[in-house]
C-alpha positions in Angstrom: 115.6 78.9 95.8 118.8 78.6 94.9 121.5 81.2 95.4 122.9 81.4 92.0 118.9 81.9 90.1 118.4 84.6 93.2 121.4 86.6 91.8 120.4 86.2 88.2 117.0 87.6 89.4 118.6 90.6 90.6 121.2 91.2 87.4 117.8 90.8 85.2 115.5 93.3 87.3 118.6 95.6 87.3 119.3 95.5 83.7 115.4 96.1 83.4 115.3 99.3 85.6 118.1 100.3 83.1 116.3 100.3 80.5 112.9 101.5 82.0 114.9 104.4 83.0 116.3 105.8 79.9 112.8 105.8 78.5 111.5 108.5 81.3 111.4 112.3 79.8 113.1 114.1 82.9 112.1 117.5 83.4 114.0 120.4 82.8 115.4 122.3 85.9 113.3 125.3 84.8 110.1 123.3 84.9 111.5 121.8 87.8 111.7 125.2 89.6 108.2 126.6 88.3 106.1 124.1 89.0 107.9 123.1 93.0 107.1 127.2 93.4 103.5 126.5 92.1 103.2 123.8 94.8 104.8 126.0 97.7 102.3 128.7 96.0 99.3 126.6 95.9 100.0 124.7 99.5 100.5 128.5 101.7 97.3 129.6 100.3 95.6 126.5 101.3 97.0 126.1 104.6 95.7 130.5 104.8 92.8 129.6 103.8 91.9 126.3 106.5 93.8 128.5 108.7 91.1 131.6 108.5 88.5 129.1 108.4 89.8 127.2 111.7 90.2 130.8 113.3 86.3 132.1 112.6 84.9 128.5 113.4 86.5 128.2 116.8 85.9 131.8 117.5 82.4 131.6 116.7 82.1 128.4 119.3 84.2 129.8 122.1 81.4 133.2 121.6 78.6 131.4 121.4 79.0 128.1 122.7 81.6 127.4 125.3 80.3 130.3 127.6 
């Protein structure tokens, strides 16, 4: 490959990312906010709930069956 077609490559894929990127809706920084606390929100409960379960499961084995 020649080096001049390689850099040509690269001013064509960048002048296609340009365009690619003005068509992408950005979201606001409100919705931004909301829904990053919605995933904090939804990932602590999650990792409460596995937790509780982990903490009865290996309770209930060291109890019954790890005397």
């Amino acid at each position: 490959m020649k080096i001049s077609n390689f850099f040509q490559k690269i001013v064509i894929f960048l002048k296609e990312v340009r365009l690619e990127m003005k068509k992408v809706n950005w979201p606001t920084r409100k919705e931004t906010i909301k829904y990053t606390l919605l995933v904090i929100g939804v990932s602590a409960v999650l990792a409460i709930f596995l937790g509780g379960w982990d903490f009865i499961f290996s309770t209930l084995l060291s109890k019954f069956l790890l005397r």
